[in-house]
Residue, then its C-alpha position, 0 to 999 in steps of 0.5 A: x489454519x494455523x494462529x501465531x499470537x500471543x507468543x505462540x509463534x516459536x519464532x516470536x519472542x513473547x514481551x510485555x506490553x509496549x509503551x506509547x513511546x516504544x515502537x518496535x522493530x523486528x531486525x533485519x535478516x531475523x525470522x524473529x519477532x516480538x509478540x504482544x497479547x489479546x489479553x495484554x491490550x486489554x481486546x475481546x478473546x471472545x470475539x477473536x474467532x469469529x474475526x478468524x472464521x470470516x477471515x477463513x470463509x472470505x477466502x484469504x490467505x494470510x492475516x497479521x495485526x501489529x500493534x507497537x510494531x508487535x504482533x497480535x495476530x498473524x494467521x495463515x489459511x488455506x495451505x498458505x504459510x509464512x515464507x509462500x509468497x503472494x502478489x500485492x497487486x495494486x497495493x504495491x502502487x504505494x511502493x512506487x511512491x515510496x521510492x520516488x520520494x526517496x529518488x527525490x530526496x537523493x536528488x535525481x527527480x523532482x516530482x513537479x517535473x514534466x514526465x518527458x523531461x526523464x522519458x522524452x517526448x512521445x511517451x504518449x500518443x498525446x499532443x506534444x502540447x498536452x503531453x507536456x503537461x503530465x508530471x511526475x506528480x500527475x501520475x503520483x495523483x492519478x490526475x494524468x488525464x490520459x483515458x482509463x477506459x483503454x485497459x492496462x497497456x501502457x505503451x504510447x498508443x493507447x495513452x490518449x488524451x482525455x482531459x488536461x493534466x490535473x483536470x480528471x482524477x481516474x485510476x490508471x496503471x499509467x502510474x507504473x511509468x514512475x518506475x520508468x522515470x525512476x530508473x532514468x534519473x538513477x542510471x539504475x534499473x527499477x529492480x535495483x534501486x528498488x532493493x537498495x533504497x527500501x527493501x533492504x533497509x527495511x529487511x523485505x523479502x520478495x521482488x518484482x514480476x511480470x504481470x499481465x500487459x507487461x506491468x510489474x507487480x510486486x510478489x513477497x511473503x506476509x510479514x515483507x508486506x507487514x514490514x512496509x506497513x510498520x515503515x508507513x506507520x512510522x512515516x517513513x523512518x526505520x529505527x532511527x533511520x529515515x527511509x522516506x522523508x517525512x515531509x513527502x511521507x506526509x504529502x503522500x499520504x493527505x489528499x493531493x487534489x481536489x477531485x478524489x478527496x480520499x486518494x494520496x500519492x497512490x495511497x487510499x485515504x479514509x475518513x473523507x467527506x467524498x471519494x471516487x472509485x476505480x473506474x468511475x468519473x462518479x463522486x461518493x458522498x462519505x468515508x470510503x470504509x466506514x467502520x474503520x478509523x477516520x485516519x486510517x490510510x491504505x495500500x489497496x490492491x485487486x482481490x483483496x490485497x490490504x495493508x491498513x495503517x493507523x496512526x491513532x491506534x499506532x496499528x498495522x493490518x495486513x490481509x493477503x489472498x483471493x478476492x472475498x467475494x467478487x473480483x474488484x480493483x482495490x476496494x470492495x463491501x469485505x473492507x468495511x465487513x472486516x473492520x466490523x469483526x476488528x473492531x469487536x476484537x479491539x474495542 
């Protein structure tokens, strides 16, 4: 296990604290990036190592706090370092949110429109008449209707019709044809508009990959994926450049129906008076992750795969590696079991 804080990362540059109005950003191309202390934000030392063994016992891979854009922790275990990279898994979902906005905001998609205005008709094995009905923000909000029990294949065959559109909120990989919508209305290949409109304005590393079924998952190193996070928590804006638009940054990151309370446009939401889980038509009573910040919201992939922001302690978590415990699709008892050691460490 190696620890990088507190300036001990010798490719970090030590500073003082931030101010609530400073926000740092580490600059593009650089392995630099600053630093700030347990001890200067006033955190609990005595409780850092124990945070840092259940990180290590849970069978994580890498772990990094930011606080002010800064770094307080970034840990790597289990043979893993700083340049190996590691899949996001369905974390990567709010990727393909974040570039559809930024398509929208170009001016070559409207979310509101039907899906088979970009791909044509037959995208489904749907009706004509309820395929019609899909939208853009229908795959945004996992409301598209199509059956979820079906596995992750997402050819026109086993896209069958379960509800109308808007009707159903269910966790499908459905959502991965925002790419397919993307890359027609750009005249670009997914990959490429991918790296041009938001990895590289943001100074990410990484790319996509096949994964299983055929479906793109996103592969970079911890501090690519701590790099979007810092954009999350700045809603949007890089610097003094704004990557997405706030006003979409914001929708996607609020509840975006009434069924599933705790889900945006393929963003978590904590703190809701109800939830519903992946692979469950059941509704939960309560906040997804209780222990953690009500205004938390959550890039959450299969085995663990986190990034957390939040605003309200102008904080980013992030935490790669193999499930802690049993395999599960985005949310698990390690969410809640870790915000319980942080919040030992911060409070």
């Amino acid at each position: 296990m190696a620890l990088f804080s507190c300036g001990s990362d010798d490719t970090s540059v030590p500073s003082a604290p931030a101010t609530p109005e400073a926000m740092y950003f580490p600059e593009n191309g650089s392995s630099a990036w600053e630093t700030t202390s347990v001890a200067s934000l006033q955190w609990n030392q005595d409780k850092v190592q124990t945070l840092l063994t259940f990180l290590e016992e849970k069978n994580t891979k890498s772990f990094i706090i930011l606080v002010d854009g800064k770094i307080v922790f970034e840990n790597y275990f289990n043979g893993h370092n700083a340049a190996t990279p590691w899949y996001w898994a369905s974390a990567g979902k709010t990727l393909t949110a974040a570039v559809t906005g930024i398509a929208e905001q170009d001016g070559f998609l409207n979310i509101n429109d039907k899906v088979s205005d970009y791909l044509g008709t037959g995208w489904t094995s749907a009706s004509l008449e309820k395929e019609s009905l899909i939208t853009n923000s229908h795959l945004l909000t996992m409301t598209s209707g199509l059956n979820d029990q079906l596995g992750d294949d997402v050819s026109p065959a086993n896209l069958q019709y379960v509800a109308d559109a808007g009707t159903r909120w269910a966790y499908h990989n459905v959502y991965v044809k925002l790419q397919d919508v993307v890359a027609q209305a750009t005249g670009q290949t997914w990959t490429n508009y991918f790296n041009s409109s938001l990895r590289d304005k943001i100074g990410m590393m990484g790319a996509w990959h096949q994964g299983e079924e055929d479906l793109s998952v996103y592969w970079s190193n911890t501090r690519s994926m701590a790099r979007f996070g810092l954009l999350a928590l700045n809603k949007g804006k890089w610097k003094q450049q704004q990557i997405v638009d706030e006003i979409y940054f914001n929708q996607m990151t609020s509840t975006s129906q009434n069924i599933n309370k705790a889900y945006g446009y393929l963003w978590w939401l904590n703190g809701k008076e109800s939830f519903h889980l992946p692979q469950s038509q059941m509704q939960f009573i309560g906040t997804l992750i209780p222990s953690a910040p009500t205004d938390m919201y959550m890039a959450l992939g299969k085995n663990d795969q986190k990034i957390y922001v939040i605003p309200s302690k102008r904080m980013v978590v992030v935490r790669m590696g193999d499930a802690a415990d049993g395999a599960n699709f985005a949310l698990s008892d390690f969410d809640n079991m870790l915000w319980q050691k942080i919040n030992a460490v911060i409070q």
